[in-house]
KESE-341530 format. One line per 5 residues: number of its first residue (from 1); their letters; for each residue x, y, z of N, C-alpha, C. Coordinates in steps of 0.1 Angstrom, whole numbers, always signed. Layout:
N
NUM = A = X,Y,Z,X,Y,Z,X,Y,Z; ... .
//
This chain:
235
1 = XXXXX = +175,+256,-67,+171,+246,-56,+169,+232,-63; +173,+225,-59,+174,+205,-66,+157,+205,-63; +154,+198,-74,+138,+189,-72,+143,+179,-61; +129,+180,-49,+128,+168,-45,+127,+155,-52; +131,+145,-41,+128,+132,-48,+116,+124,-38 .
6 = XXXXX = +112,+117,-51,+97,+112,-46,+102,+96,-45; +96,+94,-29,+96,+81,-26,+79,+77,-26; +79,+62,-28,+71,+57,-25,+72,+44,-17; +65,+44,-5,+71,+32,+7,+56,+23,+6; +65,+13,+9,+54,+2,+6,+55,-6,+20 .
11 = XXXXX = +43,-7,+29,+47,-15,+35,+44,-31,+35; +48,-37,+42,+51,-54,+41,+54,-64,+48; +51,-71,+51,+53,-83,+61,+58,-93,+56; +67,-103,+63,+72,-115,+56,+60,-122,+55; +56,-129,+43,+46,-140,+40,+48,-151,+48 .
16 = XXXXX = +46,-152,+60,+49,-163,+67,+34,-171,+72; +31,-185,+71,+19,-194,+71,+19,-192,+89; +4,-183,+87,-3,-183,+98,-1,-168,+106; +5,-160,+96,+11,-144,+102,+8,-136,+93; +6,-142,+79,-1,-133,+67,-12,-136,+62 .
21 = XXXXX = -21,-122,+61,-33,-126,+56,-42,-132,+64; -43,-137,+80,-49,-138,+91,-60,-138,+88; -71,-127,+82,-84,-124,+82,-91,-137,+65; -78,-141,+62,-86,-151,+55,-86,-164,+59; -82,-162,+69,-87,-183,+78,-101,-177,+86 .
26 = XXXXX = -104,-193,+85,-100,-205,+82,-105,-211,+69; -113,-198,+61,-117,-199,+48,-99,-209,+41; -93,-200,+41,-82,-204,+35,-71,-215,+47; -62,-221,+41,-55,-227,+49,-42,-213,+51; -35,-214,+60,-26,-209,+67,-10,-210,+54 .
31 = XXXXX = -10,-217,+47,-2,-220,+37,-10,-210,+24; -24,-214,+23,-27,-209,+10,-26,-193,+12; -30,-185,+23,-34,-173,+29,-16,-166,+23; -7,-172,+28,+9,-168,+25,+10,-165,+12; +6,-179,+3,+12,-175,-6,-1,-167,-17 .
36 = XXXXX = -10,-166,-16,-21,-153,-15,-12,-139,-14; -11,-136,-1,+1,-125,+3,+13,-124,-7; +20,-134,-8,+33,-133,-14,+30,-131,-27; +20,-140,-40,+14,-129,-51,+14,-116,-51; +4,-110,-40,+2,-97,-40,+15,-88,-38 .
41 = XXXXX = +24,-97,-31,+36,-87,-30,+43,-83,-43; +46,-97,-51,+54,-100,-59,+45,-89,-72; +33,-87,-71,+26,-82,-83,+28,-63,-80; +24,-65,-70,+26,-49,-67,+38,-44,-65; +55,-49,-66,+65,-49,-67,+70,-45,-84 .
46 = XXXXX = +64,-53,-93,+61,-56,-108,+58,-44,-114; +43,-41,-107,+35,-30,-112,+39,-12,-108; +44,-16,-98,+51,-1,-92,+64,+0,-98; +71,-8,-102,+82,-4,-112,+83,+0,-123; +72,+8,-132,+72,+16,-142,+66,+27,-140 .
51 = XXXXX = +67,+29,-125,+66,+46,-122,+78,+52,-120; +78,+67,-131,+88,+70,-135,+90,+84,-125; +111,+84,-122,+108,+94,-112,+104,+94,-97; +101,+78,-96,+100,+75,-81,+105,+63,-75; +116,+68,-63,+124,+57,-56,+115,+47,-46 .
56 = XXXXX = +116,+37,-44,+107,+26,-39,+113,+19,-25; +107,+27,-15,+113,+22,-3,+104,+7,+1; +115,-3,+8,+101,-13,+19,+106,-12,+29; +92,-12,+36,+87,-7,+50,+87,-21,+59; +97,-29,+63,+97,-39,+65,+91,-42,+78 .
61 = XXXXX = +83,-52,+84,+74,-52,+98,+83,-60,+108; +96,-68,+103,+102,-78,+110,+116,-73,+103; +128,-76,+108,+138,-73,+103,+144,-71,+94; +150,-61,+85,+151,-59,+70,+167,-65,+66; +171,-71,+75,+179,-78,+74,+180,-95,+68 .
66 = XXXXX = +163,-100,+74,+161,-113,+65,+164,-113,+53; +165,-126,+52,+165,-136,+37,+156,-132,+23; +139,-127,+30,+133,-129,+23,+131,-115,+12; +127,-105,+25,+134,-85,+20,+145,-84,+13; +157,-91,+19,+170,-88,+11,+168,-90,-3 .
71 = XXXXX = +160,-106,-6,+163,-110,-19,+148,-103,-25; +143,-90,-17,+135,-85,-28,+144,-75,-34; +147,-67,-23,+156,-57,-25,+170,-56,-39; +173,-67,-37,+183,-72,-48,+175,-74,-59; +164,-80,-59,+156,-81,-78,+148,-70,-79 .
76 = XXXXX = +144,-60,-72,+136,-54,-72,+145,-33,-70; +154,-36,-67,+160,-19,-64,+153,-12,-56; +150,-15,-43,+141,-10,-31,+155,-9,-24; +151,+5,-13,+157,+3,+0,+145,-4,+11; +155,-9,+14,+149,-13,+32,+152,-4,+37 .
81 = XXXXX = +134,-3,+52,+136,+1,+62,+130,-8,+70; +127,-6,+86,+124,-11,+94,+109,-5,+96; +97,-13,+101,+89,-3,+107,+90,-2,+116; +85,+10,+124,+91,+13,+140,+76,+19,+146; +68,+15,+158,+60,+17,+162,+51,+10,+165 .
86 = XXXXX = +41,+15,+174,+30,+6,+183,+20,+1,+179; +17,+10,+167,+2,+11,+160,+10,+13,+148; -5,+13,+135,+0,+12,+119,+4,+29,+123; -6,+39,+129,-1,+54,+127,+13,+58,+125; +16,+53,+139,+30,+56,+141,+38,+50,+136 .
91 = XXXXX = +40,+36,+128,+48,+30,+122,+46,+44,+109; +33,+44,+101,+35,+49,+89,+40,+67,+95; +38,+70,+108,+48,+84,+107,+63,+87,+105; +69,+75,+113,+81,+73,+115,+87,+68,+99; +79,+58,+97,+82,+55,+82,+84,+67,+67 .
96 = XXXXX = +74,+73,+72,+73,+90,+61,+88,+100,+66; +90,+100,+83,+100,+106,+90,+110,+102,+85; +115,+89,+77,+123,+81,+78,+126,+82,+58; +118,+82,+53,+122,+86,+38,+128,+104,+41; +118,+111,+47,+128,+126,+45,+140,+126,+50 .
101 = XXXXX = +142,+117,+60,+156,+120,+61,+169,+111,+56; +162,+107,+49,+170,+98,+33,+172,+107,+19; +162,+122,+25,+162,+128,+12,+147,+128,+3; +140,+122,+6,+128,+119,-3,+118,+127,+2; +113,+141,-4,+99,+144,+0,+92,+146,-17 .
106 = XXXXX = +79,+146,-20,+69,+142,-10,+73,+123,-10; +63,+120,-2,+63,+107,-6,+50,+100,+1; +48,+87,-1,+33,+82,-4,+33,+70,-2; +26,+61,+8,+24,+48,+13,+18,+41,+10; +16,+29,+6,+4,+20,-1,+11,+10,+7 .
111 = XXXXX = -2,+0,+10,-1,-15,+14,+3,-23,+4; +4,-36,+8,+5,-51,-3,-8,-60,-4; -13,-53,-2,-32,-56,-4,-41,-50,-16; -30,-46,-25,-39,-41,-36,-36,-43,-47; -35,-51,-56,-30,-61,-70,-34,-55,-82 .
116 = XXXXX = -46,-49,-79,-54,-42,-93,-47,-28,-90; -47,-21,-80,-40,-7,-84,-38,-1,-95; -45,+13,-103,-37,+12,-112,-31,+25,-105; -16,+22,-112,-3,+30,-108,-10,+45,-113; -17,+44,-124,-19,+63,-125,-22,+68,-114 .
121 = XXXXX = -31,+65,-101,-38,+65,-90,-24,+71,-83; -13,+63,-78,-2,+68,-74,+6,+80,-82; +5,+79,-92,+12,+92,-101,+2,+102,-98; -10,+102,-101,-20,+116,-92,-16,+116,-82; -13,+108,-71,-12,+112,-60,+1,+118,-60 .
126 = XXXXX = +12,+118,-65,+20,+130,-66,+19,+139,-73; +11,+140,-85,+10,+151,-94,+2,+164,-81; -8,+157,-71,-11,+165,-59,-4,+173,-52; +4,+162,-51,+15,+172,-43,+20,+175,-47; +24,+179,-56,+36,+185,-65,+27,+201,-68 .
131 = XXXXX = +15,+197,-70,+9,+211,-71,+0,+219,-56; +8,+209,-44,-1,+222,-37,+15,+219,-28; +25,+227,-35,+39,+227,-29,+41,+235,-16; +32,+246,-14,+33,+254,-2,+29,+249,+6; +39,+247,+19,+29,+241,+32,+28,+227,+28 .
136 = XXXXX = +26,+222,+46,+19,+211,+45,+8,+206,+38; +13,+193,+32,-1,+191,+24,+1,+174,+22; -16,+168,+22,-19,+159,+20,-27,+150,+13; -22,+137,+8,-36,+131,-5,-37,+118,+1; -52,+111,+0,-55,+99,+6,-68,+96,-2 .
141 = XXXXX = -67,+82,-6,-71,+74,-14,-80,+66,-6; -95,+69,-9,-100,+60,+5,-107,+50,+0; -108,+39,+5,-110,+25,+3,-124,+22,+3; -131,+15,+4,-142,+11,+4,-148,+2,+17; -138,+1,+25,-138,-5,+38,-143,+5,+50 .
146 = XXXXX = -139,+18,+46,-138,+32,+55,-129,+33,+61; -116,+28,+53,-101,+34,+52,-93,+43,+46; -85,+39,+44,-77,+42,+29,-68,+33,+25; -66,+32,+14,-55,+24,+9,-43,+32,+4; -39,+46,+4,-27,+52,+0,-28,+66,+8 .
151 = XXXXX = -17,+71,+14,-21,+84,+24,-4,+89,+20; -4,+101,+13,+10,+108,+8,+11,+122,+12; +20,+126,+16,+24,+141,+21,+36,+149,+12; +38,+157,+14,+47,+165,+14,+47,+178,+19; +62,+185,+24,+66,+194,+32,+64,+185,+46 .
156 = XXXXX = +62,+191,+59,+65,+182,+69,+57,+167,+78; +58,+163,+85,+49,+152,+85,+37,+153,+90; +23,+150,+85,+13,+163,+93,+11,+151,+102; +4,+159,+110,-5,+153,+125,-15,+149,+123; -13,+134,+112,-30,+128,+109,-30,+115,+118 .
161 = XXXXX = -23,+114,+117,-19,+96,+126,-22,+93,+141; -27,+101,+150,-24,+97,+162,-39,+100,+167; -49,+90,+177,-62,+94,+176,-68,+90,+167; -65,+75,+158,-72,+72,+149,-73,+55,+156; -90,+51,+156,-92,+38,+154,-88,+33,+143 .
166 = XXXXX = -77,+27,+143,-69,+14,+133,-80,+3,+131; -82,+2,+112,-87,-13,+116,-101,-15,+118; -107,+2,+118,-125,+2,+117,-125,+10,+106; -141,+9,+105,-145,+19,+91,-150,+31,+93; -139,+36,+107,-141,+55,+108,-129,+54,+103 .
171 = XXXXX = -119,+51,+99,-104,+56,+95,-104,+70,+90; -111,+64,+78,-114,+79,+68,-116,+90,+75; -127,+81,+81,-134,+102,+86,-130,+105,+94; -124,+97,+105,-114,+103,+117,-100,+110,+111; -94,+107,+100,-85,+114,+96,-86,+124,+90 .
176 = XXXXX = -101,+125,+81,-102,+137,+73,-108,+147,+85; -110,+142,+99,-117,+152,+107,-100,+161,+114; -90,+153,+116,-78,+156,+116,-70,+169,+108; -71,+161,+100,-69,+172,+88,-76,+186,+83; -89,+186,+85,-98,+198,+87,-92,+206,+99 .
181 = XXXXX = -90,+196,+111,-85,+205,+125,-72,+213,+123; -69,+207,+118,-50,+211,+115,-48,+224,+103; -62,+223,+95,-64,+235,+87,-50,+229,+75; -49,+211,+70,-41,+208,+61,-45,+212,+45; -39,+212,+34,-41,+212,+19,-43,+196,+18 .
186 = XXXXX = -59,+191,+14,-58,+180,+10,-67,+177,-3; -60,+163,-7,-67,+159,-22,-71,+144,-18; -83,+144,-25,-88,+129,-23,-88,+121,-38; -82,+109,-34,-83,+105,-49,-95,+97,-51; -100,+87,-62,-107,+76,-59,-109,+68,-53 .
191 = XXXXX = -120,+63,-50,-122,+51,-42,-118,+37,-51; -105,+28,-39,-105,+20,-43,-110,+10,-34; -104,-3,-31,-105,-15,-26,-92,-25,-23; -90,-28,-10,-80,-34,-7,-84,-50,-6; -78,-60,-1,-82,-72,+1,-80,-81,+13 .
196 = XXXXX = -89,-81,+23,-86,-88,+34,-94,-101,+36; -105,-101,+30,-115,-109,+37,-114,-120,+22; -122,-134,+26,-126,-138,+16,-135,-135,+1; -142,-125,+9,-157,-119,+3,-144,-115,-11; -136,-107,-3,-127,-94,-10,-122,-101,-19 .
201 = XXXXX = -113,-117,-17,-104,-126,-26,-113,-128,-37; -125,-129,-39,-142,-131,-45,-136,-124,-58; -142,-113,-47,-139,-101,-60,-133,-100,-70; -121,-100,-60,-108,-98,-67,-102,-106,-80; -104,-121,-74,-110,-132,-89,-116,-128,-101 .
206 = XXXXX = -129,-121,-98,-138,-115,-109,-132,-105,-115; -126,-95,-108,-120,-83,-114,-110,-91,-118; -102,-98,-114,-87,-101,-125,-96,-105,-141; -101,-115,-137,-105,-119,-154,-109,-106,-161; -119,-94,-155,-123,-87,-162,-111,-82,-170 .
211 = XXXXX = -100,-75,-158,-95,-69,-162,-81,-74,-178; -82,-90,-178,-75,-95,-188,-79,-97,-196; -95,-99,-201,-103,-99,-212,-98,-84,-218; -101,-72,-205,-99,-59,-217,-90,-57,-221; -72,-59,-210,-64,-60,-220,-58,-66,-225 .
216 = XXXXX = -63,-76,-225,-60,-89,-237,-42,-89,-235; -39,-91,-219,-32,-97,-206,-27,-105,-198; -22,-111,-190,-24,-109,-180,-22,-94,-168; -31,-96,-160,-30,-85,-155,-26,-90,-138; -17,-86,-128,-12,-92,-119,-13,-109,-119 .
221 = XXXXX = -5,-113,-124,-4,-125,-133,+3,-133,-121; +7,-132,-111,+15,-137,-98,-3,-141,-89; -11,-131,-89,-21,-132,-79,-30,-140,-85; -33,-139,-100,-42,-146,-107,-38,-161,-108; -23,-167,-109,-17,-178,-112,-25,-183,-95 .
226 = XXXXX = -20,-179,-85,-23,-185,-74,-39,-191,-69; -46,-174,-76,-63,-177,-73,-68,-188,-76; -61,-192,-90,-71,-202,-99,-70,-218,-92; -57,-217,-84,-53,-231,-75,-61,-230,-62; -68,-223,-59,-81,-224,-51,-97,-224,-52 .
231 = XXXXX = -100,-232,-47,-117,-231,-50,-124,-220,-43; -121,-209,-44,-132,-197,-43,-147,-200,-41; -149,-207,-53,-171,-206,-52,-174,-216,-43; -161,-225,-35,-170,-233,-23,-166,-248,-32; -166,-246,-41,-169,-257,-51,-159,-273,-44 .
//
């Protein structure tokens, strides 16, 4: 029998001034919030390309026929797709429905809200599935918001997504109460941290330096170039 192939879909929005990154105005301007966004795209595009062994779908929110997807697609070796759906659930079910029938199981979702990621995080999250191969099974990476930032399957698409408040800080536990119901195989990885709020951009500032002093770096060098052109402390 052929090894599956492992996708990882990322989903994405066009960086467009006043449509991306919303939750950081009016702290930020409508221009600065974009290209905020568009770092983080460009870094977690960078950083997910030395995972070995895994095809890299985008999950596009507006037509994956634009200008701006195409010319990732081309520097970057992603397929496009479209997202399809009412809510993030159903976009990310259809999106997971939409790699298997490209061929790709398991496979594993991350946003473009997370710069620091480190990729071993995603590589666990397949080494998971790859070890609980029988049956449905599931890994989710829960955030510090009372989300998650990465939710991966393999074998068929489970029934976590529907019945979930989007966008609060029951996510988690409404899905892990899902998943209990459903009697799923699940792994939980680390708690990370995504970036929506100013508080979060804060952070994220401090963690980049940290993280370039230790490895004597840069480390998401697209999101760091942009931060430093903003006044963060108010100043």
């Amino acid at each position: 029998m052929p090894v599956a192939k492992k996708a990882l879909i990322l989903f994405a929005k066009v960086p467009k001034p006043g449509q991306a990154k919303t939750r950081l105005l009016p702290d930020l301007s409508p221009e600065q919030a974009s290209q905020v966004y568009r770092a983080f795209i460009l870094d977690t595009l960078s950083s997910t390309a030395l995972l070995k062994g895994v095809k890299r779908i985008l999950a596009c929110d507006s037509t994956r026929r634009g200008p701006f997807f195409k010319g990732l697609a081309e520097r970057f070796g992603l397929i496009l797709i479209d997202q399809v759906g009412n809510d993030l659930g159903s976009r990310m079910r259809n999106a997971i429905a939409e790699a298997y029938r490209l061929g790709f199981n398991p496979a594993v979702i991350i946003g473009m809200d997370l710069p620091t990621l480190p990729a071993d995080y995603i590589q666990e999250a397949f080494r998971q599935l790859k070890k609980r191969s029988q049956g449905p099974s599931v890994v989710l990476g829960p955030s510090t918001d009372g989300g998650y930032y990465l939710v991966g399957c393999s074998g068929s698409v489970p029934p976590i997504f529907d019945g979930i408040t989007w966008g609060t800080e029951r996510v988690l536990e409404q899905t892990l109460a899902r998943i209990a119901g459903n009697h799923l195989n699940a792994t939980l990885l680390p708690f990370w941290y995504d970036v929506d709020t100013l508080q979060d951009l804060r952070f994220l500032a401090r963690h980049l330096n940290y993280l370039e002093r230790k490895a004597g770096k840069p480390v998401a060098p697209e999101t760091a170039r942009v931060l430093k052109t903003l006044k963060l402390d108010g100043s």
